[in-house]
VMD Tcl script that builds the backbone (N, CA, C; Angstrom):
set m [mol new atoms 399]
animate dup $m
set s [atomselect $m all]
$s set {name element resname resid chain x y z} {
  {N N UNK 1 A -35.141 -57.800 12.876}
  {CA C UNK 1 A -35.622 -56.756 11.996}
  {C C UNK 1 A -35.295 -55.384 12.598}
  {N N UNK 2 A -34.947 -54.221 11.750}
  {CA C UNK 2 A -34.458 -53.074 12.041}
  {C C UNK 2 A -35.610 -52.218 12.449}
  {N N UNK 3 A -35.453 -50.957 12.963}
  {CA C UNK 3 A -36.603 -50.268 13.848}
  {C C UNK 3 A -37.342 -49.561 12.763}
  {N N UNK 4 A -36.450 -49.440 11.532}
  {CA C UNK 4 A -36.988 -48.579 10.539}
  {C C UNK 4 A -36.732 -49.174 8.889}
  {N N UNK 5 A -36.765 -50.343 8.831}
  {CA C UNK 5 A -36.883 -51.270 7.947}
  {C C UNK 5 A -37.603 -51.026 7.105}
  {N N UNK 6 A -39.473 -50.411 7.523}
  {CA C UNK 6 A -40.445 -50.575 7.180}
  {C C UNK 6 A -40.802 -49.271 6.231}
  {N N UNK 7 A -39.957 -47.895 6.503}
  {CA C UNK 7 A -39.662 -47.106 5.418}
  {C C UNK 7 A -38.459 -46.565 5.052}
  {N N UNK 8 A -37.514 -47.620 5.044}
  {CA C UNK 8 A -36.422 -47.147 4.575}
  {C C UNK 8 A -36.188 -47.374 3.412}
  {N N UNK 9 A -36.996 -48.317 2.403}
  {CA C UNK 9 A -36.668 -48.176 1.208}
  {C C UNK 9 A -38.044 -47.642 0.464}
  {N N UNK 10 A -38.753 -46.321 0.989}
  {CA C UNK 10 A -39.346 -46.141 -0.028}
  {C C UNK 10 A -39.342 -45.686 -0.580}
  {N N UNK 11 A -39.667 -44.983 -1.757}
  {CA C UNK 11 A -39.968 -43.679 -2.540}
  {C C UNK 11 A -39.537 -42.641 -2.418}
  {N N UNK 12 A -38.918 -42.014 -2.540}
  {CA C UNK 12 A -38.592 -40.359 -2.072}
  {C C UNK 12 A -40.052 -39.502 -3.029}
  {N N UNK 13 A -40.238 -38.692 -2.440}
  {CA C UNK 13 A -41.506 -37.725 -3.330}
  {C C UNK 13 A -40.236 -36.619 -3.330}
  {N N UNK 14 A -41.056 -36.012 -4.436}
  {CA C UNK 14 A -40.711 -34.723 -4.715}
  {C C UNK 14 A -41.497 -33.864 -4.679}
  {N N UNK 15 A -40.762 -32.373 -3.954}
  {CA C UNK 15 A -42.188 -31.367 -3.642}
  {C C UNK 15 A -42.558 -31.064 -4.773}
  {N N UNK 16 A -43.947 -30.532 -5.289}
  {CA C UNK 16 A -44.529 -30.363 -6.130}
  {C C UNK 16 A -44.706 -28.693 -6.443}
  {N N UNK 17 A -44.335 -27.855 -5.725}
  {CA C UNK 17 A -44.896 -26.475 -5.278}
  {C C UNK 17 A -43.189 -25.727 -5.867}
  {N N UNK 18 A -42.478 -26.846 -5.627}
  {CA C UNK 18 A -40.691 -25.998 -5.832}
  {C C UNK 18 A -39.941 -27.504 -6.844}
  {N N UNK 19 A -38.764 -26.147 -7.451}
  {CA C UNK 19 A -38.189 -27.299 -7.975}
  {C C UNK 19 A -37.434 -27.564 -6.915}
  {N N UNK 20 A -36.663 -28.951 -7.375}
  {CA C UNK 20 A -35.548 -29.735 -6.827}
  {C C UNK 20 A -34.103 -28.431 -6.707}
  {N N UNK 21 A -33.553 -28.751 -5.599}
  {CA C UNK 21 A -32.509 -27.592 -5.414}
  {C C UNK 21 A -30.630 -28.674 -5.607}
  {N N UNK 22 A -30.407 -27.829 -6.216}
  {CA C UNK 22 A -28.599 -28.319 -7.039}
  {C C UNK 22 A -28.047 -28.691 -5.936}
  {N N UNK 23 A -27.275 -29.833 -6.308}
  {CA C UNK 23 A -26.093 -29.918 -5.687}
  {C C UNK 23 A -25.498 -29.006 -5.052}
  {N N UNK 24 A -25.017 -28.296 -5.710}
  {CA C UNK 24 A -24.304 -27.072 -5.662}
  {C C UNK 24 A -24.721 -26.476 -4.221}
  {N N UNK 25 A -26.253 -25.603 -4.485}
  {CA C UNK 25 A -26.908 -24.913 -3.962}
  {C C UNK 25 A -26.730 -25.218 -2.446}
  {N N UNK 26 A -27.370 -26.585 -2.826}
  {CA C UNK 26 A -27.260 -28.227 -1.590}
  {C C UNK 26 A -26.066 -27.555 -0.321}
  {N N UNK 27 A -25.305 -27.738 -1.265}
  {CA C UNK 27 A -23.963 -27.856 -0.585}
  {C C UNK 27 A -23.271 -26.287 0.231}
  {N N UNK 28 A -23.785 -25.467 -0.151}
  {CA C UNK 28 A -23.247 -23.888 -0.062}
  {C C UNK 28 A -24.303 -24.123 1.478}
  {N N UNK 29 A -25.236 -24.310 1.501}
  {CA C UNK 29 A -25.797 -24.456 2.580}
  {C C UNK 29 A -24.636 -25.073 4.039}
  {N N UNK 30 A -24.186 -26.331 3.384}
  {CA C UNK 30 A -23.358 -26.386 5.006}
  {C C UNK 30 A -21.817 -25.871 4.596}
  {N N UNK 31 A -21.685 -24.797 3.735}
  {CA C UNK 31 A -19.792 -24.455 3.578}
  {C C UNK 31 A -19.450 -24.174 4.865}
  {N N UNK 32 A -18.725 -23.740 5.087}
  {CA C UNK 32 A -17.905 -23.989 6.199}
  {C C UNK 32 A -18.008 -21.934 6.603}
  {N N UNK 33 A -18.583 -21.752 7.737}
  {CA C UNK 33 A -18.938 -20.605 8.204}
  {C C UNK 33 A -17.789 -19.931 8.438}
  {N N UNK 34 A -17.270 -18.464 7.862}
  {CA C UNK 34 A -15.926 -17.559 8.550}
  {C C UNK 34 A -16.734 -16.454 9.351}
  {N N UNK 35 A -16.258 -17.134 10.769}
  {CA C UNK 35 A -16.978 -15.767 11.394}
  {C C UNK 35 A -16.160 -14.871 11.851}
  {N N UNK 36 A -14.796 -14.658 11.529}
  {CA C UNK 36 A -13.587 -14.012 11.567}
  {C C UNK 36 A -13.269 -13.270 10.112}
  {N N UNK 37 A -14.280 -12.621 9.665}
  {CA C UNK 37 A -13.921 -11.874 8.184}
  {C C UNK 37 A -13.409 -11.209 8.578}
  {N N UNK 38 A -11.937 -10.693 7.919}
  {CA C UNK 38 A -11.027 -9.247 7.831}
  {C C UNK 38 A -10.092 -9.676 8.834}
  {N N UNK 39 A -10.281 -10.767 9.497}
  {CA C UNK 39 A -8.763 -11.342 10.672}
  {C C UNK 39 A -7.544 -11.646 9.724}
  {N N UNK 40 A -7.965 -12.342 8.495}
  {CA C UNK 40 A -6.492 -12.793 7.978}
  {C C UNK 40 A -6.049 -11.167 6.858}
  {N N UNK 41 A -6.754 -10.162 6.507}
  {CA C UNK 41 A -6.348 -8.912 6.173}
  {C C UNK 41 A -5.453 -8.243 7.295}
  {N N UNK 42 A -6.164 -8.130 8.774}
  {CA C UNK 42 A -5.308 -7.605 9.782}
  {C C UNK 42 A -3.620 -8.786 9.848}
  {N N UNK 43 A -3.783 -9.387 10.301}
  {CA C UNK 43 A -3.290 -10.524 10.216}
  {C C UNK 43 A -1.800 -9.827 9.116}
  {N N UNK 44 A -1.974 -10.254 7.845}
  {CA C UNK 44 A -0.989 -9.566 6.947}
  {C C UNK 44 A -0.745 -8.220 7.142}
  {N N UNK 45 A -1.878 -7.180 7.385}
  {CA C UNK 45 A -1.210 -5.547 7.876}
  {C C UNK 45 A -0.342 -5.904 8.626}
  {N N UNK 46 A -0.383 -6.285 9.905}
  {CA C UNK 46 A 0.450 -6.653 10.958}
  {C C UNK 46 A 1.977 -7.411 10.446}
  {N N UNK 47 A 1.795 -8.508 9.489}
  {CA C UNK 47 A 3.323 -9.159 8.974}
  {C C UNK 47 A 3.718 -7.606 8.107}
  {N N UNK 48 A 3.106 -6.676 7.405}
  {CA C UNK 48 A 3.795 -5.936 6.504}
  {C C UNK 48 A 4.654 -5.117 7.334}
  {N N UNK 49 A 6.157 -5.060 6.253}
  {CA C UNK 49 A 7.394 -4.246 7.227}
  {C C UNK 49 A 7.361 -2.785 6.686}
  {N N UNK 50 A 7.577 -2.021 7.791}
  {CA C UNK 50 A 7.730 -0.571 7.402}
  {C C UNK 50 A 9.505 -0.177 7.908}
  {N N UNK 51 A 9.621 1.006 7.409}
  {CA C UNK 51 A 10.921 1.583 7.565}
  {C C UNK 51 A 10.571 2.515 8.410}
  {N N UNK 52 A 11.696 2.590 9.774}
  {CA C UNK 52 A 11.736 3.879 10.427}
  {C C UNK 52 A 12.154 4.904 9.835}
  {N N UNK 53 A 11.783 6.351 9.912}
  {CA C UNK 53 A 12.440 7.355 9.498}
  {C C UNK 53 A 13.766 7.694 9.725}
  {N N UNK 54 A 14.963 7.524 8.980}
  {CA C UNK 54 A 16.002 7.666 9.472}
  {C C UNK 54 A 16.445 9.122 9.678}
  {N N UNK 55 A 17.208 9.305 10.376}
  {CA C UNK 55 A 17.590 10.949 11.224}
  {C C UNK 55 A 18.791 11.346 10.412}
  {N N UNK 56 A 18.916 12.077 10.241}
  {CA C UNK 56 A 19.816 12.826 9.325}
  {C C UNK 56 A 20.962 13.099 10.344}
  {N N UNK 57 A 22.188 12.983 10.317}
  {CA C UNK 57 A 23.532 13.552 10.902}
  {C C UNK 57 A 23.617 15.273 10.643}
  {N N UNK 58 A 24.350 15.656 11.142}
  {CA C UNK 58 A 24.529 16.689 10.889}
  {C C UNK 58 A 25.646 17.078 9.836}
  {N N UNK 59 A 26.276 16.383 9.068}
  {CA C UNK 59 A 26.867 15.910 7.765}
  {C C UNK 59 A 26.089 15.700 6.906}
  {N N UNK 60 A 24.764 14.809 7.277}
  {CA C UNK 60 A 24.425 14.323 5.883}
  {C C UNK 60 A 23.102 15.800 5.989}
  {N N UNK 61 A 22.692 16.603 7.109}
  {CA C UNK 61 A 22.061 17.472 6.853}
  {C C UNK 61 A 22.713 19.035 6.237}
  {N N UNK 62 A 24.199 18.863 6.269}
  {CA C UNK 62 A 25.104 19.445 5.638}
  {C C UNK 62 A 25.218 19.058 4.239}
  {N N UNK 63 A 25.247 17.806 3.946}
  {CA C UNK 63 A 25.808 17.575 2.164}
  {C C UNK 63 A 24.575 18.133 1.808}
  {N N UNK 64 A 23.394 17.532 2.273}
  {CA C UNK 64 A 21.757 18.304 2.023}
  {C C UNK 64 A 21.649 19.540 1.253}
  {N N UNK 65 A 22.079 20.330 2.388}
  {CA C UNK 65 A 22.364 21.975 1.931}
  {C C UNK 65 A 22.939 22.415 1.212}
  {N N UNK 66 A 24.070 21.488 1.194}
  {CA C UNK 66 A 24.898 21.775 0.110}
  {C C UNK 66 A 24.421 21.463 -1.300}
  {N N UNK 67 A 24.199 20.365 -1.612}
  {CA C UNK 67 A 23.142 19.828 -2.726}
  {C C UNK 67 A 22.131 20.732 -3.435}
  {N N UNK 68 A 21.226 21.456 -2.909}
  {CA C UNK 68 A 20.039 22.526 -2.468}
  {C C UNK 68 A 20.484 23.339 -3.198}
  {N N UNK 69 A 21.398 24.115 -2.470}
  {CA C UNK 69 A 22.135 25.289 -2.629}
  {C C UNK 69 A 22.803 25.473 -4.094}
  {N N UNK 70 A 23.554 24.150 -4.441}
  {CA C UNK 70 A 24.046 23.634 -6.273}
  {C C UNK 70 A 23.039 23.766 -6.840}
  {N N UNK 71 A 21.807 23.268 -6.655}
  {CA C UNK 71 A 20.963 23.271 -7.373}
  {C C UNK 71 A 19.968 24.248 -7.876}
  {N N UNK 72 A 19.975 25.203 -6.599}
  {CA C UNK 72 A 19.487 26.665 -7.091}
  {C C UNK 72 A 20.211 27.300 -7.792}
  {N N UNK 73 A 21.877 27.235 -8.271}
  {CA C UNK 73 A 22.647 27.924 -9.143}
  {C C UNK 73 A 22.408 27.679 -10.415}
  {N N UNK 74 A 21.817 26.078 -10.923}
  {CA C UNK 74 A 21.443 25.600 -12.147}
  {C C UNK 74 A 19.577 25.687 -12.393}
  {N N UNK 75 A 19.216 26.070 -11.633}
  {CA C UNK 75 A 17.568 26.144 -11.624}
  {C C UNK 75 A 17.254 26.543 -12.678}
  {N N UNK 76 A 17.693 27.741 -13.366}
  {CA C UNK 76 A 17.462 27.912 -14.794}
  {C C UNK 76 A 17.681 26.496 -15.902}
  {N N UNK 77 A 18.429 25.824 -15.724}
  {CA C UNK 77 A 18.676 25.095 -16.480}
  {C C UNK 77 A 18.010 23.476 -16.657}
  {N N UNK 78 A 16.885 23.648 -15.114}
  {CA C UNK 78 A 16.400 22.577 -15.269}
  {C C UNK 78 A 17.142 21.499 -15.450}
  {N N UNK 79 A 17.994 21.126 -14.313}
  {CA C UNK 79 A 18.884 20.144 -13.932}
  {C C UNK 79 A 17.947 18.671 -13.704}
  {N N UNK 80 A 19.021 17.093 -14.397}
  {CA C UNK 80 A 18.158 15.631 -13.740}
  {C C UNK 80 A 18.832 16.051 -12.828}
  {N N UNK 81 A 17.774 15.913 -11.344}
  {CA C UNK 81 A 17.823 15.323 -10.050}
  {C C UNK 81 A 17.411 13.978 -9.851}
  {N N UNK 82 A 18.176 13.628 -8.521}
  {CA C UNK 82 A 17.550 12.556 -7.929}
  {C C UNK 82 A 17.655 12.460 -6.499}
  {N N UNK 83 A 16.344 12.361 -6.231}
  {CA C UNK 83 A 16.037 12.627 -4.828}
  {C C UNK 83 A 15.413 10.668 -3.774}
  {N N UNK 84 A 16.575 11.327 -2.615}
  {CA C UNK 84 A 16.217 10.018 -1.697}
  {C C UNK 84 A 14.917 10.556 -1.086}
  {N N UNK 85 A 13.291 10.287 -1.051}
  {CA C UNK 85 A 12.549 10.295 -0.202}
  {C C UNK 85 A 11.822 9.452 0.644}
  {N N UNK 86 A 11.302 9.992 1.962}
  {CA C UNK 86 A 11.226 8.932 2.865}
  {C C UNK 86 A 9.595 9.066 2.746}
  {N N UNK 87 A 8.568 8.371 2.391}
  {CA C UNK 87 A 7.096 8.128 2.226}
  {C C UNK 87 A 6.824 7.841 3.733}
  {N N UNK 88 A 5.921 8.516 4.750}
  {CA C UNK 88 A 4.891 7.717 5.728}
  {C C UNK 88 A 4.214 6.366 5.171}
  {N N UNK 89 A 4.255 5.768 5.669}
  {CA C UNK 89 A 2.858 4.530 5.511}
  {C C UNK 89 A 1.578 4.784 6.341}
  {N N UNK 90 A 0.263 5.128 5.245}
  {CA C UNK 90 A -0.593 5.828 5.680}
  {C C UNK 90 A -1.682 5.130 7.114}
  {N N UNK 91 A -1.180 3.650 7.354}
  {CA C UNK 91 A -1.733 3.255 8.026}
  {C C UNK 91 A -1.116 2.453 9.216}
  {N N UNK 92 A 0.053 2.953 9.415}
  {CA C UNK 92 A 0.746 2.254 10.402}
  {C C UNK 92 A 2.056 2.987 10.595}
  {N N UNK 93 A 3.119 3.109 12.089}
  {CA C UNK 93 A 3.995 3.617 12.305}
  {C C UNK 93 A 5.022 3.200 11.053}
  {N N UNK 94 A 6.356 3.968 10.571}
  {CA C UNK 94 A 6.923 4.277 9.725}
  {C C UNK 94 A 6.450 4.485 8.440}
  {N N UNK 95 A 7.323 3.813 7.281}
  {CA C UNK 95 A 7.218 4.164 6.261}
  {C C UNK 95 A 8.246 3.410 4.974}
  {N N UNK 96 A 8.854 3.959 3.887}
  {CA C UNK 96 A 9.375 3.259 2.892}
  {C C UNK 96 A 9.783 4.879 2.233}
  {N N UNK 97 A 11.412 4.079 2.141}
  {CA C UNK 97 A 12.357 5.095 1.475}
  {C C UNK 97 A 12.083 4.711 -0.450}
  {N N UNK 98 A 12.268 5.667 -0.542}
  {CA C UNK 98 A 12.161 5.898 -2.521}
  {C C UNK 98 A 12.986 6.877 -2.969}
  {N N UNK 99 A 13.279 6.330 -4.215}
  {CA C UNK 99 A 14.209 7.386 -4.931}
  {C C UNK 99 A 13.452 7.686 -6.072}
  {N N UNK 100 A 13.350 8.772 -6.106}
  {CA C UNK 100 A 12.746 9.912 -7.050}
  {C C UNK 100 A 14.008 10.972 -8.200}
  {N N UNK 101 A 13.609 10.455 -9.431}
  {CA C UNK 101 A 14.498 11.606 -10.432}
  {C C UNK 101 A 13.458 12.111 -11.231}
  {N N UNK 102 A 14.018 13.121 -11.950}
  {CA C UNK 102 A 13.296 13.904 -12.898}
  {C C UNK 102 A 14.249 15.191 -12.754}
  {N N UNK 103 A 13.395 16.298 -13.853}
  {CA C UNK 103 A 13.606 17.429 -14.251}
  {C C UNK 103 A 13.550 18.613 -13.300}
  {N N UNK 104 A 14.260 19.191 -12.260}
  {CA C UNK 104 A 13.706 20.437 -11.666}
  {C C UNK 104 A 13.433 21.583 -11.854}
  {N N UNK 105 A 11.916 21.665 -11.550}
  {CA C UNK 105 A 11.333 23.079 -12.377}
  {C C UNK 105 A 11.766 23.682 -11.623}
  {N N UNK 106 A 11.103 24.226 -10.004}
  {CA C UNK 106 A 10.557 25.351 -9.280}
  {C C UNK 106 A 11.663 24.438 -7.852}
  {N N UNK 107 A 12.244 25.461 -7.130}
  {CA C UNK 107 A 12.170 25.030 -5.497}
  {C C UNK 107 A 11.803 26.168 -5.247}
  {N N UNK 108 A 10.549 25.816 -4.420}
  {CA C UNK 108 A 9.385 26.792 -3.735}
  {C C UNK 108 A 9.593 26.683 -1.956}
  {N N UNK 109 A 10.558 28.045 -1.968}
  {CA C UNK 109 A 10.535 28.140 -0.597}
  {C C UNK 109 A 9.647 27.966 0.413}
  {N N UNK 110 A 8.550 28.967 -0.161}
  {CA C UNK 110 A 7.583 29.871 0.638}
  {C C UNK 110 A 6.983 28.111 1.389}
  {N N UNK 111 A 6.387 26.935 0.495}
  {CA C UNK 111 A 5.703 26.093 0.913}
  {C C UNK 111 A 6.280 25.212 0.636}
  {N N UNK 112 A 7.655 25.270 1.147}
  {CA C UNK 112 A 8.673 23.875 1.112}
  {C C UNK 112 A 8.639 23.235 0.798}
  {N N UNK 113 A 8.762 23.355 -0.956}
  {CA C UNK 113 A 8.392 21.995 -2.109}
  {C C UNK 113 A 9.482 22.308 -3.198}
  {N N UNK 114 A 9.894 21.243 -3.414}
  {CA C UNK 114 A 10.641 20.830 -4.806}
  {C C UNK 114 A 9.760 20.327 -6.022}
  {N N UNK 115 A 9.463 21.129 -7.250}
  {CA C UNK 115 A 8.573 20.877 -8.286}
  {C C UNK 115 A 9.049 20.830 -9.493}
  {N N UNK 116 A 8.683 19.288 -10.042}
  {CA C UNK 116 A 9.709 18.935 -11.281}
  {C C UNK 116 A 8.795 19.232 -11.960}
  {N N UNK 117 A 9.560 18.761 -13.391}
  {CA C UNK 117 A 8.724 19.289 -14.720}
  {C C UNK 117 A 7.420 18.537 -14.187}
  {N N UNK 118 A 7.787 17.118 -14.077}
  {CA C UNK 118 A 6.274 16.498 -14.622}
  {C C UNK 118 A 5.430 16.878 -13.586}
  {N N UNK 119 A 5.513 17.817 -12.692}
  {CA C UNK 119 A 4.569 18.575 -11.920}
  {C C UNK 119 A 4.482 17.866 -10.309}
  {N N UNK 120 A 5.339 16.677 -10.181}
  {CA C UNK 120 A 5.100 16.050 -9.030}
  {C C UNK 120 A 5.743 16.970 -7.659}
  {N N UNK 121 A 5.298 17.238 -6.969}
  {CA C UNK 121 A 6.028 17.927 -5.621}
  {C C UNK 121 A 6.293 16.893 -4.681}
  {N N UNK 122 A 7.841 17.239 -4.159}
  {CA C UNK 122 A 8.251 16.652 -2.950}
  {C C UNK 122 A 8.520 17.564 -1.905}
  {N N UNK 123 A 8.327 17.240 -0.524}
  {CA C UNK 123 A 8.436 18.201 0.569}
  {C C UNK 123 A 9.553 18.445 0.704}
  {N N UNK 124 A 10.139 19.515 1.461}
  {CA C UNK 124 A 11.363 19.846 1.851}
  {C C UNK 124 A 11.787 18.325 2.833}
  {N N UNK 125 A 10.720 18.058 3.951}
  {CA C UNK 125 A 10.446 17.142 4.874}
  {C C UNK 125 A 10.759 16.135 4.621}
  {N N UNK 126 A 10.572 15.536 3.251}
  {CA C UNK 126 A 10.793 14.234 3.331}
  {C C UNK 126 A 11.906 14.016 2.598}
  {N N UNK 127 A 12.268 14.457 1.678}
  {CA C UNK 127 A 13.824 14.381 1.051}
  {C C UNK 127 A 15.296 14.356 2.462}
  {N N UNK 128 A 15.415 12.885 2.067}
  {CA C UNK 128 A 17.006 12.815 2.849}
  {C C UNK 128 A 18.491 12.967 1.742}
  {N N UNK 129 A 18.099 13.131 0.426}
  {CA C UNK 129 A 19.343 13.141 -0.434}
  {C C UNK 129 A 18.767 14.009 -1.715}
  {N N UNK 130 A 19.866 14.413 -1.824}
  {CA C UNK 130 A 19.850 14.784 -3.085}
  {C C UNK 130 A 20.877 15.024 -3.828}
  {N N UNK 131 A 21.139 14.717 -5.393}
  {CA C UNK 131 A 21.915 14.128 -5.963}
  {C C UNK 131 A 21.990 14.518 -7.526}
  {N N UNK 132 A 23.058 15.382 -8.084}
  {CA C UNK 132 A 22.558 15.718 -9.142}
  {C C UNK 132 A 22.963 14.832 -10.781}
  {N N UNK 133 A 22.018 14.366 -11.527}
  {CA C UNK 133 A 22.346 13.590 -12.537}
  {C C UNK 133 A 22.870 13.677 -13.659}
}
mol reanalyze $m
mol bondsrecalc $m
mol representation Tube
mol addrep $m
């Protein structure tokens, strides 16, 4: 005979004071504990690739000027541009090149900005091309 024979098949009671608790509920109780929240977020920051800032030659900071310079002759005319810019990545060394077109309103010396119609400004700084459409 077994050590616990004598109440192993009895009755289960039910508390009287609470209901019966779900499966469900049951079960969320032993899920499986993450005590590493935000490791697999770092984790992917870390796989994401950024672009170094590439350095301009002294050619391609020449065609630059040259570009610039065309383009202040047509400024009245609100020329399509299209501009290579280089974005920082706000949370990690480098960044990500983009190409930007539109309408050019304003090139604003004073605070080294290029301002198209639709009002967006690009820095003098971050433009590596420019290109007229």
């Amino acid at each position: 005979m077994n050590r616990y024979s004598d109440i192993l098949y009895l009755p289960r009671r039910d508390p009287r004071t609470r209901p019966r608790m779900t499966i469900y509920d049951r079960a969320a109780q032993f899920a499986a504990f993450k005590a590493l929240t935000g490791f697999e977020d770092e984790i992917d920051e870390a796989a994401r690739l950024t672009d170094r800032r590439p350095e301009l030659s002294e050619d391609d900071t020449r065609a630059l000027n040259e570009g610039v310079a065309r383009l202040k002759e047509r400024l009245g005319l609100r020329p399509e541009v299209g501009f290579e810019i280089f974005v920082p990545d706000s949370r990690k060394d480098g960044g990500k090149i983009l190409s930007v077109s539109g309408r050019l309103r304003v090139i604003d010396e004073v605070n080294r900005k290029f301002i198209l119609t639709d009002r967006r400004e690009l820095d003098f700084d971050s433009v590596l091309s420019v290109s007229a459409l």
